[in-house]
C-alpha positions as CSV (number, residue, x, y, z in Angstrom):
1,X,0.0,0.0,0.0
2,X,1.4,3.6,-0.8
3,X,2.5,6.1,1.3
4,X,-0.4,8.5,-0.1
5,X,-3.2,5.6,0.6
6,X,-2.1,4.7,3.9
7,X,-1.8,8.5,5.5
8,X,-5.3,9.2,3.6
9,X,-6.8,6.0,5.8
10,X,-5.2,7.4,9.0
11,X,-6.4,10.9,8.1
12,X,-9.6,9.5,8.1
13,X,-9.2,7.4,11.2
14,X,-8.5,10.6,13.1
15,X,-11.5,12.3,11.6
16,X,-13.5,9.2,13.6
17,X,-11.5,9.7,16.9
18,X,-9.0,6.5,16.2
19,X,-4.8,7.7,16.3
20,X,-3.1,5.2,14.6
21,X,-1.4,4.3,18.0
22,X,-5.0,3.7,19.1
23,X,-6.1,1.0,16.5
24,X,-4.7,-1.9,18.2
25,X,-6.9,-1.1,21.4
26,X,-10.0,0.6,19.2
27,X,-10.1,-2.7,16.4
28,X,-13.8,-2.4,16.4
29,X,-14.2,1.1,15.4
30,X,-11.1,1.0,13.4
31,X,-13.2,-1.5,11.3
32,X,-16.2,0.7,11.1
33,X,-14.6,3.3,10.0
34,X,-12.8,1.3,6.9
35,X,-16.2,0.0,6.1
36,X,-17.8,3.6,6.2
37,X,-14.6,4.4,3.7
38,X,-13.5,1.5,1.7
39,X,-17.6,0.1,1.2
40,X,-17.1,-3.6,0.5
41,X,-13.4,-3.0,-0.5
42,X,-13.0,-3.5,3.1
43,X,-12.4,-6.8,2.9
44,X,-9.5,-6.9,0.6
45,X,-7.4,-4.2,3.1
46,X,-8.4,-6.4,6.2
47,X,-7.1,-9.6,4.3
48,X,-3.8,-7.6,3.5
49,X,-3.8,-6.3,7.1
50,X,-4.1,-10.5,8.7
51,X,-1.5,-11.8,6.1
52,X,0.9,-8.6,7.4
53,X,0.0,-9.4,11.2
54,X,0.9,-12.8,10.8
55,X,4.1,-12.6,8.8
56,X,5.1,-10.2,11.5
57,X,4.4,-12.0,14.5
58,X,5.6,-15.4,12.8
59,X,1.9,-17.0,12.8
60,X,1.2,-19.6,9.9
61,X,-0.8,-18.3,7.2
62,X,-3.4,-21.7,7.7
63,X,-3.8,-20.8,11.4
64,X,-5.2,-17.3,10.4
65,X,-7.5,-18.0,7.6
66,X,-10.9,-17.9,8.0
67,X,-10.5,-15.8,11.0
68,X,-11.4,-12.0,11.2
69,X,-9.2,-8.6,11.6
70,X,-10.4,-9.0,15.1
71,X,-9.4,-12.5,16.0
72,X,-6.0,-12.8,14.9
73,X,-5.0,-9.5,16.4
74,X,-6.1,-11.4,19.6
75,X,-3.9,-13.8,18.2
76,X,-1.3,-11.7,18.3
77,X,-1.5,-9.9,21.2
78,X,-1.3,-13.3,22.8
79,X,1.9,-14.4,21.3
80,X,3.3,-11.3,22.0
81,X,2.3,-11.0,25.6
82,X,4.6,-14.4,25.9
83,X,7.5,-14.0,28.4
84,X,9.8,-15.0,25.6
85,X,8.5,-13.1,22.7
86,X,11.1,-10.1,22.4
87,X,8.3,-7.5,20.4
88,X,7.6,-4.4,21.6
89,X,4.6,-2.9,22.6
90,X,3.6,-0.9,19.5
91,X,4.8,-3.1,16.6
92,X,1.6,-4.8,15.3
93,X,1.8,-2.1,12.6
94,X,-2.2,-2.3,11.2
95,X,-1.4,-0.7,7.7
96,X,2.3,-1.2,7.2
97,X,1.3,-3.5,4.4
């Protein structure tokens, strides 16, 4: 995703009271809002946004699908909660895709 594209989304965001440090803890209106933007198109950025969530966080592509924006940043934020997992707070990264 371009530069342009993505600072356009988190203009937007910030027009519906979400910073983009805020998405992680805001997932549900983060997702409203793309829907109110993107239409049905939605679905394609949140599919963009799992596969990127899960490359980062070292999560197999089959243990993701079917799941939603929602669960596999839960996902995430488990595995990275781990005592051994070395990511810091901050890195999921939503539209770094």
């Amino acid at each position: 995703m371009g530069t342009g594209v993505k600072e356009s989304i988190y203009y937007y965001l910030k027009e519906h009271s979400i910073s983009r440090d805020e998405i992680p803890e805001k997932l549900q209106e983060f997702r409203e809002a793309l829907r109110e933007l993107l239409g049905y198109g939605v679905k394609v950025l949140e599919k963009l946004i799992i596969k990127d969530l899960a490359r980062k966080s070292g999560i197999s592509l089959s243990k993701v699908e079917g799941k939603d924006l929602v669960e596999v940043a839960e996902l995430v934020s488990y595995r990275t909660r781990k005592p051994s997992s070395s990511r810091r707070k901050g890195e999921l990264g939503m539209l770094e895709t």
